[in-house]
C-alpha positions as CSV (number, residue, x, y, z in Angstrom):
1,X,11.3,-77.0,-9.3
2,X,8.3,-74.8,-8.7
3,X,8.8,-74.6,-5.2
4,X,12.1,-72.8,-5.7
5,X,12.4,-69.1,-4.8
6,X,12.4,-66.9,-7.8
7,X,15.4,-65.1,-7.8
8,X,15.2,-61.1,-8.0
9,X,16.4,-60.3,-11.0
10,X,16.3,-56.4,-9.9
11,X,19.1,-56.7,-7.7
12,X,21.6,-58.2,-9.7
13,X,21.1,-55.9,-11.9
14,X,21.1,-52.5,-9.8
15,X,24.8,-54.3,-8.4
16,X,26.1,-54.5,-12.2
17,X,25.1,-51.0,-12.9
18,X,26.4,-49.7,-9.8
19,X,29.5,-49.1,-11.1
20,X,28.3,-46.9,-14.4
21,X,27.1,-44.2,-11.6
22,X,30.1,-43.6,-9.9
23,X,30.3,-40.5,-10.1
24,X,26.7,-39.4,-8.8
25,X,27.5,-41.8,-6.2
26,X,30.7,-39.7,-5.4
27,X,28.6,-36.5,-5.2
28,X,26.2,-37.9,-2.9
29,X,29.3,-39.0,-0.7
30,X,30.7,-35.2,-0.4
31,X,27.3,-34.2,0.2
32,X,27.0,-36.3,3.0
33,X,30.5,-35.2,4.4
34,X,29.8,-32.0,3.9
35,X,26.2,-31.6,6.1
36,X,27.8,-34.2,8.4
37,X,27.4,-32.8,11.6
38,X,24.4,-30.3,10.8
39,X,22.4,-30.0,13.8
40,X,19.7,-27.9,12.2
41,X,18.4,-30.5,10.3
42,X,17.8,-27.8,7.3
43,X,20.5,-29.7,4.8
44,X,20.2,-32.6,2.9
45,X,21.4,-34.7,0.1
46,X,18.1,-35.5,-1.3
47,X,18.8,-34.3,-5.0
48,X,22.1,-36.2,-5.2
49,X,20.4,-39.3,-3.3
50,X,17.9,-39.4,-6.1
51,X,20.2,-38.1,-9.0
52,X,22.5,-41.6,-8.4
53,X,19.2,-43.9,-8.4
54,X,17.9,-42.2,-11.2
55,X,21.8,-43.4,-13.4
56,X,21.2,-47.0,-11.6
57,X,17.6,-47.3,-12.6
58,X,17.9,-46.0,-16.4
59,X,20.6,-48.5,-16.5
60,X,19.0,-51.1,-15.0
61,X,15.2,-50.8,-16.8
62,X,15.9,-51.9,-19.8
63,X,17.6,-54.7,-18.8
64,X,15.0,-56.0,-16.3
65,X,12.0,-55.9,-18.9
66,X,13.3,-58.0,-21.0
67,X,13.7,-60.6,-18.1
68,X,9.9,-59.8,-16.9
69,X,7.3,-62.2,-17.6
């Protein structure tokens, strides 16, 4: 038993809460479709990208400490 893989706990987690950030998710989706095809390279969806990580991680941080060893 001590060989076995520990199993990140992260993950599952970040997958459950997934679906409490739809809708910065859904922003960061029209962004994309909306600079898709920019050839200037000047826009980006960096604010959205981190605005829907931000809902998943606040989700997910309580719920992974109390998990941590």
């Amino acid at each position: 038993m001590a060989d076995e893989e520990p199993v990140d706990q992260k993950r599952y987690l970040e997958e459950s809460c997934k679906p409490k950030c739809v809708k910065p998710l859904l922003e960061y989706q029209a962004c994309i479709k909306r600079i898709h095809g920019d050839d200037s390279g000047q826009k980006h969806c960096t604010g959205q990208y981190f605005d829907y990580w931000f809902c998943v991680d606040k989700c997910v941080a309580p719920k992974l400490f109390t998990k941590l060893k």
